[in-house]
N, C-alpha and C positions, 0 to 999 in steps of 0.2 A: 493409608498407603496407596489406595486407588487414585486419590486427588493429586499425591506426589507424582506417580505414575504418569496419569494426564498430562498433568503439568509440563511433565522432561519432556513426554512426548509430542506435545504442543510448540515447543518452547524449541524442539529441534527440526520440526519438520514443517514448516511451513508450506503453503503451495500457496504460490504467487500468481493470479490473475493481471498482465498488464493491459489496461484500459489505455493506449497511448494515442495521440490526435497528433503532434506535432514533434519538435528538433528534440525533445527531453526522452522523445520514444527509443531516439537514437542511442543517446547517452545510458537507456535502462537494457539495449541488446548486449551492451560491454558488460555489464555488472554480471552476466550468465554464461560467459565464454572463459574461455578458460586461464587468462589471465588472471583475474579476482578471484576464482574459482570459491562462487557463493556455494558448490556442493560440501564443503567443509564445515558447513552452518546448516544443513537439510534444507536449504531452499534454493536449491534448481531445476525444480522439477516445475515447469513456466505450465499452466491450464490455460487454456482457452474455454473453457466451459466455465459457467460462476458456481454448477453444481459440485466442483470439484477442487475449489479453492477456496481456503481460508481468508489470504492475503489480497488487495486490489490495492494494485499500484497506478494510480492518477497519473498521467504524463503529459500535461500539455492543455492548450487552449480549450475550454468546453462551453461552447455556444448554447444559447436558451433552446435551441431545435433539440440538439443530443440531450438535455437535462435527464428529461425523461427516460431513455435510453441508460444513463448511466443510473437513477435511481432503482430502474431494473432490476439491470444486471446486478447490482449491491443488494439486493431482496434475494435474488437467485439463492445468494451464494451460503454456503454450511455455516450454522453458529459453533463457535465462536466465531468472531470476522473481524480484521482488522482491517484498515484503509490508510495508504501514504500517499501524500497531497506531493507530488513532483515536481519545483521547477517554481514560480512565480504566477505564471500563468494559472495553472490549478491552483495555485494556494490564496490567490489577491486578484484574475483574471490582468495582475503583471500590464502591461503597457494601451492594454486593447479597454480603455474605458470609453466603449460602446453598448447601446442599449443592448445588442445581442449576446453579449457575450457575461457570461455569471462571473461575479467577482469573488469567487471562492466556491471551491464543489463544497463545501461544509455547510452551504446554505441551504444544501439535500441531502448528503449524507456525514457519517460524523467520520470527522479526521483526527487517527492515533498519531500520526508523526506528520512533520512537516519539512518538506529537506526544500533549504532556500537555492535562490542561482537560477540563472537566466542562459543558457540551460544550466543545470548544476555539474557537477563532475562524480561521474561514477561511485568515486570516494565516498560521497556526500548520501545518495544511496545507498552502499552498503554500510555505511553507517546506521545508518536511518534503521535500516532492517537490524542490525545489531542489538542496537536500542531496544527496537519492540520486542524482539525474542526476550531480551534481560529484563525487559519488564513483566511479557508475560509468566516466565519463570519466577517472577518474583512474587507477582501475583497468585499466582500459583500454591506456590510456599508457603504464603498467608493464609491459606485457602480462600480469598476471593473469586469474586468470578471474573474471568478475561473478557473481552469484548466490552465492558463497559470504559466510557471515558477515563484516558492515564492521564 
């Protein structure tokens, strides 16, 4: 009963760390306004601390300078922890094949969801986020542990 318990409450309450560098950072302020209105799904309560958030949402270009910075901040943050790879850019470093710049944050940290688009459209994020909750919920159920690779 305790593990189901977890589970819901995981599964509904997420806290969203957004790590954003560029135009995808844009597209992730829509998804918490009240249009979308992600508070119907427990996740719009946005942290700025990585101590306070489960969830890091990737948004954008991430140069070899920041790496470390983002590898960080993703240690900071409370286990369980999930990460969404935003946009092209984070997920393939997208059009910038230069030495500086990482062709995928997954090369440091591990990515549960992948929402594609150049930037993508808000849809595609709350998607994204959708997904993970119904995964980890599902995980859950099984009694597995969350945070490990979906």
């Amino acid at each position: 009963m305790y593990d189901w318990a977890q589970g819901w409450a995981q599964g509904n309450s997420m806290w969203p760390l957004p790590f954003g560098t560029a135009c995808c950072a844009i597209e992730f302020m829509s998804i918490v306004s009240s249009h979308y209105d992600l508070a119907r799904h427990g996740a719009e309560v946005v942290r700025f601390s990585p101590r306070q958030a489960d969830l890091m949402i990737v948004a954008g270009t991430i140069v070899d300078k920041l790496a470390p910075t983002l590898k960080r901040v993703y240690e900071q943050m409370a286990e369980p922890k999930w990460v969404i790879s935003m946009g092209v850019c984070a997920s393939t470093g997208g059009f910038y094949r230069a030495y500086h710049v990482m062709q995928g944050i997954d090369e440091i940290v591990p990515v549960d969801v992948y929402v594609p688009g150049c930037p993508p459209n808000p849809e595609g994020l709350y998607y994204a986020i959708l997904k993970l909750r119904e995964e980890v919920l599902k995980r859950r159920m099984k009694g597995e542990e969350p945070g490990v690779d979906f």
